[in-house]
C-alpha positions in Angstrom: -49.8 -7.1 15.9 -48.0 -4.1 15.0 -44.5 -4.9 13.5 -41.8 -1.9 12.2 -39.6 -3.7 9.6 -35.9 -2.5 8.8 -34.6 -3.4 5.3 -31.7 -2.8 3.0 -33.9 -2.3 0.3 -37.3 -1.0 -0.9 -40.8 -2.8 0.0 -43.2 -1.4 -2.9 -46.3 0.0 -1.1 -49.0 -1.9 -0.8 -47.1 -5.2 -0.2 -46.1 -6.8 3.0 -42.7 -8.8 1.5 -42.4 -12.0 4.1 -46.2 -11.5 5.6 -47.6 -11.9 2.4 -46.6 -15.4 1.8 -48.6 -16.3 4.9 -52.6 -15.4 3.9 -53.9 -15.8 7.4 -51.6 -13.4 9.2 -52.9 -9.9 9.6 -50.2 -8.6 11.0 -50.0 -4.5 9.9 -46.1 -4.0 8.7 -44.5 -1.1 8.5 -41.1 -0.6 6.5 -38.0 1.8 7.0 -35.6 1.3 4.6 -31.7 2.0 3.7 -29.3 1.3 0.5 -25.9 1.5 0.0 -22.8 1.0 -2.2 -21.7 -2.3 -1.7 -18.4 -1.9 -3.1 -16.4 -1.6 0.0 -13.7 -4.1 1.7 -12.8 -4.7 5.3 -12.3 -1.0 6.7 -13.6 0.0 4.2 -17.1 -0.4 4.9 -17.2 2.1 8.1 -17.0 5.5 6.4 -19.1 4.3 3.3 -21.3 1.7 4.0 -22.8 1.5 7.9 -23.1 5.2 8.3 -26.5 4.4 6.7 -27.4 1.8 9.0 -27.1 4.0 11.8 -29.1 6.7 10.1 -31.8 3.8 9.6 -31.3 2.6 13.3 -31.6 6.1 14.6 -34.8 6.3 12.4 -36.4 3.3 14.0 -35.3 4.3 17.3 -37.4 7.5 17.3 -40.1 5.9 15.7 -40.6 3.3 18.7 -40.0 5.9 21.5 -44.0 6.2 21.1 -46.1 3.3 22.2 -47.9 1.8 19.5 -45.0 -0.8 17.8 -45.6 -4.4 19.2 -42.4 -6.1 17.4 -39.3 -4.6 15.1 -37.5 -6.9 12.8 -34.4 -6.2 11.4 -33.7 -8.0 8.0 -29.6 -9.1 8.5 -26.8 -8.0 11.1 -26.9 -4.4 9.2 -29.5 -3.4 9.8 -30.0 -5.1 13.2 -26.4 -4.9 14.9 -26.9 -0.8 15.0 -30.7 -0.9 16.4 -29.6 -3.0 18.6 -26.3 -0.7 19.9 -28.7 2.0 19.9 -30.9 0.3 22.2 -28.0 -0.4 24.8 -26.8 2.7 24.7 -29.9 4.8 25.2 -31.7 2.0 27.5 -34.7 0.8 25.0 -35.7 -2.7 26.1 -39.1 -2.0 24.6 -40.9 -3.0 21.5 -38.9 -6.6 21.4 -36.3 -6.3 18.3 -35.8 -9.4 16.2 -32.7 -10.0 13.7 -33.5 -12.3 11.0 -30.3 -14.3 9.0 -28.2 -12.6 11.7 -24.3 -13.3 11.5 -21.7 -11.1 12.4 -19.0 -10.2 9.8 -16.6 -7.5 8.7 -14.8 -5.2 11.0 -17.2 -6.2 13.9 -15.3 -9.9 13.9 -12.3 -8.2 15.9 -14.8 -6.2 18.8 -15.7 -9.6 20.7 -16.9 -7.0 23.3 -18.8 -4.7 20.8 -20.7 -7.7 19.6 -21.8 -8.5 23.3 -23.2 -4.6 24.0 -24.9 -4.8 20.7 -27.1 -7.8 20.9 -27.7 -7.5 24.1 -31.1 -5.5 23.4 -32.0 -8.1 20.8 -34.6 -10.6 21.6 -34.5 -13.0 19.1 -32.1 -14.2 16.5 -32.4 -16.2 13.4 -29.4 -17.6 11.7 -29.5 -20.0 8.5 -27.2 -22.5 9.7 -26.7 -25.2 12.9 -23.4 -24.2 13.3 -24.5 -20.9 14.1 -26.8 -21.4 16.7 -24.3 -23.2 19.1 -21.6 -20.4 17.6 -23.7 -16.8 18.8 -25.1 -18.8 21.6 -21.7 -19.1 23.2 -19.0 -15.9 21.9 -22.5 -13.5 22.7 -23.2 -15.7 25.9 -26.8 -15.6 25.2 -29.8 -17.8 26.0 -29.9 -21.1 23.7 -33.7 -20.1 23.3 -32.8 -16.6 21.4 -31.0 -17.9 18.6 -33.3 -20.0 16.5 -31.9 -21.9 13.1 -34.3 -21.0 9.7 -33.2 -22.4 7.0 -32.7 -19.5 3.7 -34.7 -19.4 0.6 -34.5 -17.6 -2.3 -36.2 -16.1 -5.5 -37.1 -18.7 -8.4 -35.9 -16.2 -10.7 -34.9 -19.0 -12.8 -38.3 -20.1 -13.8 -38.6 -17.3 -15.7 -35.6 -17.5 -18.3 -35.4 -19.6 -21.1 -32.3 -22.2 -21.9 -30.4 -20.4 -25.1 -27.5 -22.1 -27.1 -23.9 -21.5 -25.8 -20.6 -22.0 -25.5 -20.8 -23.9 -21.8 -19.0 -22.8 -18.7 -17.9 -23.0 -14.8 -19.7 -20.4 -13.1 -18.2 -19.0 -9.9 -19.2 -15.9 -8.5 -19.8 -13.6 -5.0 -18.0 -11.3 -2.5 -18.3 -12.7 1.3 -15.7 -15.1 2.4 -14.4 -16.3 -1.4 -11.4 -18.0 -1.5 -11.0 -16.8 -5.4 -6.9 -17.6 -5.2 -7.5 -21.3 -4.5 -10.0 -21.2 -7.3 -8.3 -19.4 -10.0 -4.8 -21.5 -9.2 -7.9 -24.8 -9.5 -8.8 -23.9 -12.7 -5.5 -22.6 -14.4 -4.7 -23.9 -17.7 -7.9 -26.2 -17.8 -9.0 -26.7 -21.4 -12.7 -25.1 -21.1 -14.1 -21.3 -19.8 -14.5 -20.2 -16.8 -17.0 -17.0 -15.5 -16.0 -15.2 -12.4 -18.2 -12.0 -11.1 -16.4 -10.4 -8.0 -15.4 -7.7 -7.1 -12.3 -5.8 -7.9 -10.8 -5.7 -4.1 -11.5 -9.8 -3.9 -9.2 -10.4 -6.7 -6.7 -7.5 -5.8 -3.2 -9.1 -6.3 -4.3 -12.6 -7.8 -3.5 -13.8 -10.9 -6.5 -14.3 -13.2 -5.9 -17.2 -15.9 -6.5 -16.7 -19.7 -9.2 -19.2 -19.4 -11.2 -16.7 -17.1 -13.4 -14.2 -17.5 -14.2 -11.7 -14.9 -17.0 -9.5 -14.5 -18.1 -7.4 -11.4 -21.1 -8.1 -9.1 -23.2 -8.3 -12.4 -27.3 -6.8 -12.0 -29.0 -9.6 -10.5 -31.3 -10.5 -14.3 -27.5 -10.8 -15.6 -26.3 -13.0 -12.8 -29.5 -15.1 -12.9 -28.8 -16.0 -16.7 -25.4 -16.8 -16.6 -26.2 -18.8 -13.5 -28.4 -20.5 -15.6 -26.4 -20.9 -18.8 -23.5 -22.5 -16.6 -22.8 -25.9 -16.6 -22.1 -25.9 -13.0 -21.4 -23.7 -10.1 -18.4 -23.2 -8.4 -18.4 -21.9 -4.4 -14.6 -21.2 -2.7 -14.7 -20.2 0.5 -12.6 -19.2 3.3 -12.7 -21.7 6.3 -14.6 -18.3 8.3 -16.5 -18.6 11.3 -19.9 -17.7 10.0 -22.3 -19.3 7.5 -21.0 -17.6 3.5 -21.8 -18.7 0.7 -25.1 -19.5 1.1 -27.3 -17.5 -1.1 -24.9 -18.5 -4.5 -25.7 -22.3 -3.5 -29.3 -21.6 -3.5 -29.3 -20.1 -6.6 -27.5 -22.5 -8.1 -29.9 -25.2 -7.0 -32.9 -22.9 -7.9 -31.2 -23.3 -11.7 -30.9 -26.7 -11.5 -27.3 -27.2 -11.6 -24.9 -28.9 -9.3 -22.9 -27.2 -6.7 -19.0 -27.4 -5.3 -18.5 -25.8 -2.6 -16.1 -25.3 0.0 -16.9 -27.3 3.2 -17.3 -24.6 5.4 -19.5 -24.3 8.4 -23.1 -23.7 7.3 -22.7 -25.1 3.8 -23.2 -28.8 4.7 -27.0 -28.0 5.5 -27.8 -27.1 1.8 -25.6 -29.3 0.1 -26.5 -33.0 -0.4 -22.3 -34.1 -0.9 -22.4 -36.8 -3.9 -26.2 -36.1 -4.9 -27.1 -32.5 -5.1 -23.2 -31.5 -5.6 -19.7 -32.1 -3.9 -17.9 -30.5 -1.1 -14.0 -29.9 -1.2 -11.7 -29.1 1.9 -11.3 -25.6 2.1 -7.2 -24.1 1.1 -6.5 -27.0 -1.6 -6.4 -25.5 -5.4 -5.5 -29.8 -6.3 -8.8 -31.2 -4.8 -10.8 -28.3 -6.2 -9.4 -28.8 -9.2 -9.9 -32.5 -9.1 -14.0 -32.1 -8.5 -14.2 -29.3 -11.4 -12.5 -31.9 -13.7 -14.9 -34.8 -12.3 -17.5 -33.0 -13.0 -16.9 -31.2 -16.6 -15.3 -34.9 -17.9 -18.6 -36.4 -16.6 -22.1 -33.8 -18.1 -24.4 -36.5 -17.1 -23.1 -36.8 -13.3 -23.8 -33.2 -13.4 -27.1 -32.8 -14.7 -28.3 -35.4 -12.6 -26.5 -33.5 -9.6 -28.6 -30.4 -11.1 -31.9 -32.4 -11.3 -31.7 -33.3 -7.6 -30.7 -29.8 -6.3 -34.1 -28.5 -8.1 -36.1 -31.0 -6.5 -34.5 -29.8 -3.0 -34.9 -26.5 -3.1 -38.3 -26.8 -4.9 -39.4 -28.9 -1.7 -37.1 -26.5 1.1 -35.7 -23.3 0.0 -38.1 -21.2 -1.7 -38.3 -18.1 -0.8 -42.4 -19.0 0.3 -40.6 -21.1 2.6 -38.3 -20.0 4.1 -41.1 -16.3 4.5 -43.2 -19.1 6.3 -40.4 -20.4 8.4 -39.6 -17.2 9.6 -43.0 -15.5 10.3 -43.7 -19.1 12.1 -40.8 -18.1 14.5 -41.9 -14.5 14.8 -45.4 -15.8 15.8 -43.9 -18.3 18.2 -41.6 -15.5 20.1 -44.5 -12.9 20.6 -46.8 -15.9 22.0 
């Protein structure tokens, strides 16, 4: 089989990214790729960040006018959602385009209608949470059968950095859907330090606390190592309709530490709530509060919280899985 892939980021030549973590697929894979400045809220994001996605859907479009392409898959909604409205527009049923960890988000929540005309040439979906499936299968009105639930992995960057001495502290971090005011009124005036990377427009107007330090979206090596220097990891999150937050949990299981998070839809398939971390009520700064305490007063609940979270994501959320999982589903839809 043919396959055109879309990315938001480069695949070195040579390499096959998800198809090479399955050795008996022979699949040939071609790559188009886009980047952009992620430092854009809201609004924001249509004059400076998804002009490039429609340069990299028109791309795609006129590469699969010709016959030859058997299957495109789009890697996320951006650069899926614009193939896709290109597709409807100009009539182009044909190669089959799938999305994988599809969700729709930014200004496209308020276009209930502009979501519909979108995926409407898409064929298959993937999404990484339950919720999700029955979520897109109803507001797009699509078959049950096109929206399939794969489970993320990630990188185990973290086997490859070494434990240094250090003052200890909460880690928190991450841009889609954070509730950073309920966390920064949770952790006012506790006794111990706190690490926050965001970005500036998530904490426009909030008050940060002395005990905080703030950093932007750090380069991921950065991120990974105080990630792993952290005692444990903190996840606020808007009660949203889509699956956020995800990727940070991950990581913070890959690094072997426990995980509070908001309980949100999507999150309560990663985290294990009194064994691989604890899940708060979204909007409450005192019951945040109350779990960060819990666990900081008690480093052995914690650890052990951490040692339980490797072991999961060691046995589900690699990113060999989750490659597997996903060219499994691609393999299934094609026949």
């Amino acid at each position: 089989m043919k396959i055109l892939c879309l990315t938001d980021f480069p695949i070195a030549p040579g390499q096959r990214w998800l198809w090479d973590y399955v050795r008996s697929n022979q699949d040939q894979v071609d790559f188009l790729h886009t980047q952009t400045n992620d430092r854009y809220a809201k609004w924001g994001k249509l004059f400076g960040y998804y002009p490039a996605y429609f340069k990299l859907a028109w791309q795609a479009y006129q590469r699969t006018r010709q016959p030859g392409y058997d299957l495109v898959v789009a890697w996320e909604s951006d650069t899926g959602f614009p193939l896709g409205l290109l597709r409807r527009l100009l009539r182009q049923s044909h190669p089959p385009l799938a999305i994988l960890t599809f969700s729709i988000r930014g200004p496209l929540v308020h276009f209930p209608w502009l979501q519909r005309l979108g995926t409407s040439r898409v064929d298959l979906f993937t999404v990484p949470s339950q919720y999700e499936v029955i979520t897109y299968t109803q507001s797009l009105h699509l078959d049950p059968g096109r929206v399939r639930y794969c489970p993320y992995g990630v990188y185990d960057i973290q086997a490859r950095l070494v434990e240094t001495p250090g003052e200890s502290f909460v880690f928190s971090g991450g841009r889609s859907g954070r509730d950073y005011d309920v966390f920064l009124k949770a952790v006012e005036g506790l006794a111990y330090p706190v690490v926050l990377n965001a970005r500036p427009f998530n904490l426009k107007g909030l008050t940060i606390p002395t005990n905080v330090t703030v950093n932007d979206l750090l380069p991921f090596p950065e991120f990974a190592r105080l990630n792993h220097q952290s005692r444990f990891v903190v996840v606020p999150l808007q009660d949203v309709p889509e699956a956020v937050g995800i990727t940070s949990v991950l990581y913070a299981m890959a690094a072997g530490k426990a995980v509070i998070a908001s309980q949100v839809p999507g999150i309560a398939d990663y985290v294990e709530d009194g064994k691989t971390g604890l899940l708060v009520a979204p909007g409450s700064p005192s019951e945040l509060r109350r779990v960060i305490v819990r666990l900081w007063e008690n480093p052995a609940e914690a650890e052990q919280m951490g040692r339980n979270a490797r072991r999961l994501y060691q046995a589900f959320y690699t990113f060999e899985a989750f490659a597997q999982r996903s060219i499994k589903l691609l393999q299934e839809f094609t026949g």
